[in-house]
N, C-alpha and C positions, 0 to 999 in steps of 0.2 A: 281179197278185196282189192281194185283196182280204183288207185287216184289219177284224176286226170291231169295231163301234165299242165296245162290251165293255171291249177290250182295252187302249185310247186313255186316257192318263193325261195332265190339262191340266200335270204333274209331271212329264214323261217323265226330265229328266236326274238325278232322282233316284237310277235305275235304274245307272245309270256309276257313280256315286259309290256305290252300295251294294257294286256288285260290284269297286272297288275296298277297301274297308273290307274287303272278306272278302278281297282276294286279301293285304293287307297283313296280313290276322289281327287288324283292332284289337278284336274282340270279344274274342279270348284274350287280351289287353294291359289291357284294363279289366278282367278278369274278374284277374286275375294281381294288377293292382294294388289295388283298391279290395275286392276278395276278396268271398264270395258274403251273401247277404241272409239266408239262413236257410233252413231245410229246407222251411216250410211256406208259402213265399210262392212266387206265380206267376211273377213278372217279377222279374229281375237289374237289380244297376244300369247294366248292359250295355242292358239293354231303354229301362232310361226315356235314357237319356243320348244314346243312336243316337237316341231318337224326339224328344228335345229339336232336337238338329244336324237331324237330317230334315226337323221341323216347321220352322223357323228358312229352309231349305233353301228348302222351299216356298212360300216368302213369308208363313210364321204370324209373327203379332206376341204371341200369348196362350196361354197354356196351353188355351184351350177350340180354339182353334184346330186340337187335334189331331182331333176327332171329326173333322171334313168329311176333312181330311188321311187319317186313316188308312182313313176310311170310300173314300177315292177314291183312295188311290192306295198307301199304308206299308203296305193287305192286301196289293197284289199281288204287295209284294217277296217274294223266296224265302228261308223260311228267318228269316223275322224277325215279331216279336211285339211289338206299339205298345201299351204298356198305356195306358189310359184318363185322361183328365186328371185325377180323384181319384188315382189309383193315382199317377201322376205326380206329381203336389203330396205324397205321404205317401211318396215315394223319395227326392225333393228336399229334402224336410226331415230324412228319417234322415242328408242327405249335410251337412247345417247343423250351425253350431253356433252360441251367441249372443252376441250382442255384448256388447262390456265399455266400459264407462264409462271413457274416459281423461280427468282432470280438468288443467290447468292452469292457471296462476297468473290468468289471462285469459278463460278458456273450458273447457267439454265438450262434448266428442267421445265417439261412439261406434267405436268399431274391431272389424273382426271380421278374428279368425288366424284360420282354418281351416287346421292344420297339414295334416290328411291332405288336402284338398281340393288347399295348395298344392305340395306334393309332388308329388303328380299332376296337375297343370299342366306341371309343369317336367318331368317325369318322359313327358307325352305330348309334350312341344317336343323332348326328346330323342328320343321315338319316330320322331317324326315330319321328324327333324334339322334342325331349327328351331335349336337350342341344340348347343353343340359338347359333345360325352361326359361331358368332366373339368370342370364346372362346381363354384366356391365361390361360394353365395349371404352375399350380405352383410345383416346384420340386427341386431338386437340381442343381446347372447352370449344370454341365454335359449333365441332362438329361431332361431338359428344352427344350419346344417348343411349336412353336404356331401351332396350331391346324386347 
């Protein structure tokens, strides 16, 4: 049997891991958690987040990374849409939030919560049973909560 060279991705095991993520459903899991982008945009953050891990996947070190990537190999997946490394940098910064100054007696620090971001960390470690169900995160009381 002859494959056509077309079809040959220097990525092939991307292709296991995609159809894992679908058989797991983590696309309804991000879409469930981080909830939808708006009525008039193209790409979810389901799209840029799959195409971050993919790129990453693929041995990308850069967000420009994705062009070659989705150009050779995240089209062929089935069922999935790689938005663009613009689109990508302006998903990733709606998912930001900014840093605050923590001053002490010695030094400043910048520190970033990202509550909803950390939430959903913990929240895919559970998906993913990385993390046992009935977790209590320890933090400061402000930003304390059960999980």
């Amino acid at each position: 049997m002859f494959t056509s060279i077309a079809n040959i991705s220097p990525f092939g095991g991307i292709f296991a891991i995609d159809k894992q993520i679908k058989t797991k459903k983590v696309s309804q899991f991000i879409n469930q958690e981080l909830g939808n982008r708006g009525l008039l945009t193209t790409y979810s953050y389901t799209d840029a987040i799959l195409t971050d891990i993919y790129t990453v996947f693929c041995g990308g070190s850069a967000i420009e990374d994705v062009n070659y990537i989705r150009k050779n190999t995240l089209e062929k997946l089935k069922n999935f849409r790689a938005p663009s490394p613009d689109t990508l940098s302006r998903i990733n910064k709606e998912l930001s939030v900014p840093s605050k100054c923590l001053k002490t007696l010695n030094s400043e620090n910048l520190i970033n919560i990202n509550s909803k971001m950390n939430k959903f960390l913990v929240r895919s470690a559970k998906f993913f049973d990385v993390l046992k169900k009935n977790i209590i995160t320890f933090a400061p009381r402000k930003y304390r909560t059960i999980l």
